[in-house]
C-alpha positions as a printed Julia matrix, in Angstrom:
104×3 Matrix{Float64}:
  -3.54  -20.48   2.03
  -4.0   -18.75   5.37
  -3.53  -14.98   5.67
  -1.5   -13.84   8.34
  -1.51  -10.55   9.9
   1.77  -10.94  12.47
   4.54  -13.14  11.0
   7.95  -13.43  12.2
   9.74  -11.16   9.5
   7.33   -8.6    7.99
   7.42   -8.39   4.28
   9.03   -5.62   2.7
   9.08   -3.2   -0.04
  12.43   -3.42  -2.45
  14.96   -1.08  -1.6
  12.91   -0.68   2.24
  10.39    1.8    3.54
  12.29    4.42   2.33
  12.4     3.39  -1.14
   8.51    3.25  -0.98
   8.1     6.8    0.1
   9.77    7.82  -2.79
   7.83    5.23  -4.8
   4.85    6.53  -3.63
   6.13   10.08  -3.93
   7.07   10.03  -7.32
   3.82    7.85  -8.29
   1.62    9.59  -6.31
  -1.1    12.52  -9.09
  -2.88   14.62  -6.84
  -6.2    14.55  -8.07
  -7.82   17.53  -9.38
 -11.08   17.26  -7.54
  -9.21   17.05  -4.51
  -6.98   19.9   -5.2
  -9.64   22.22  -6.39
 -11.6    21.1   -3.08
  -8.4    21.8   -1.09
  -8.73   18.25   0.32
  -6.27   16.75   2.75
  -5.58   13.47   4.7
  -5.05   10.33   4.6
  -6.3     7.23   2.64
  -5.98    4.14   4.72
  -5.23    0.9    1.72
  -5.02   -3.06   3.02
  -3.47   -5.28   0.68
  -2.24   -8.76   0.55
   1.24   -9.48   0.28
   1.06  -12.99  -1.32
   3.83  -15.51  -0.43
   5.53  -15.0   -3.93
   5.88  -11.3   -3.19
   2.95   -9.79  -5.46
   0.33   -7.56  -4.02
  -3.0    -8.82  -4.21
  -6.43   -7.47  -3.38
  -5.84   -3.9   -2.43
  -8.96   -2.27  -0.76
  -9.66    0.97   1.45
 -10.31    0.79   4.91
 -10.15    4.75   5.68
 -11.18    6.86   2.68
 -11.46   10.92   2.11
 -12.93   10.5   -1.49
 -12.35   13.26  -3.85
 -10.49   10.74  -6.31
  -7.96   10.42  -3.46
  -9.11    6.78  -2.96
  -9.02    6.14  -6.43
  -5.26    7.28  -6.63
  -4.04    5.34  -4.05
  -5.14    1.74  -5.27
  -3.87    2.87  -8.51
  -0.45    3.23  -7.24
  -0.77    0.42  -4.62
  -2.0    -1.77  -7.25
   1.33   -0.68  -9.45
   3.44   -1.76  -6.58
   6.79   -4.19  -7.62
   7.05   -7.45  -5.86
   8.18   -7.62  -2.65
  10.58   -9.84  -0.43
   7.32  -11.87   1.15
   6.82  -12.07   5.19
   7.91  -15.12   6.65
   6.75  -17.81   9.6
   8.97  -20.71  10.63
  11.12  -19.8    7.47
   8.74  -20.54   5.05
   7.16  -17.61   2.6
   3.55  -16.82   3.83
   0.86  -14.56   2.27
   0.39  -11.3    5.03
  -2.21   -8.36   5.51
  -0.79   -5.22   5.35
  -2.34   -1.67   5.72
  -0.71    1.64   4.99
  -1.55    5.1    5.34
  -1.3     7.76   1.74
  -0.92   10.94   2.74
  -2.66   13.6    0.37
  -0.7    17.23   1.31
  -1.28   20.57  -0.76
């Protein structure tokens, strides 16, 4: 099935993007390299959102390392499903990239 990055309603996270802040708040285990290494930014994660709502092949596309990375697809990968993106009314599987912020 074709991939789509623009669809005519965007899939979305249960409960909405607030909901996965504090998803991804609550999930979210600074990791000690990083934290002894004072590390900060932001790991950049793309991800499929398949047209059944599951999230499928997570990868990074902007990294700071320090176990950061690591973190990120963990919680990505623990994601629940979502309400799937949509073209001509009809579920579709759609790329979608978000940024994890990593904040002492």
């Amino acid at each position: 099935k074709p991939i789509y990055e623009a669809v005519e309603e965007v899939p979305e996270f249960p409960g909405g993007f607030p909901a996965m802040q504090d998803y991804l708040r609550n999930e979210i285990k600074y990791p000690t390299l990083a934290r002894v290494n004072k590390i900060q930014g932001k790991v950049f994660i793309s991800f499929i959102i398949d047209s059944e709502g599951n999230v499928t092949d997570p990868g990074i596309v902007g990294s700071i390392g320090f176990g950061c990375d690591e973190e990120a697809l963990r919680v990505v990968s623990g994601f629940p499903k979502w309400k799937p993106g949509t073209n001509d009314g009809k579920a579709v599987n759609v790329k979608y990239v978000i940024p994890i912020n990593f904040a002492l």
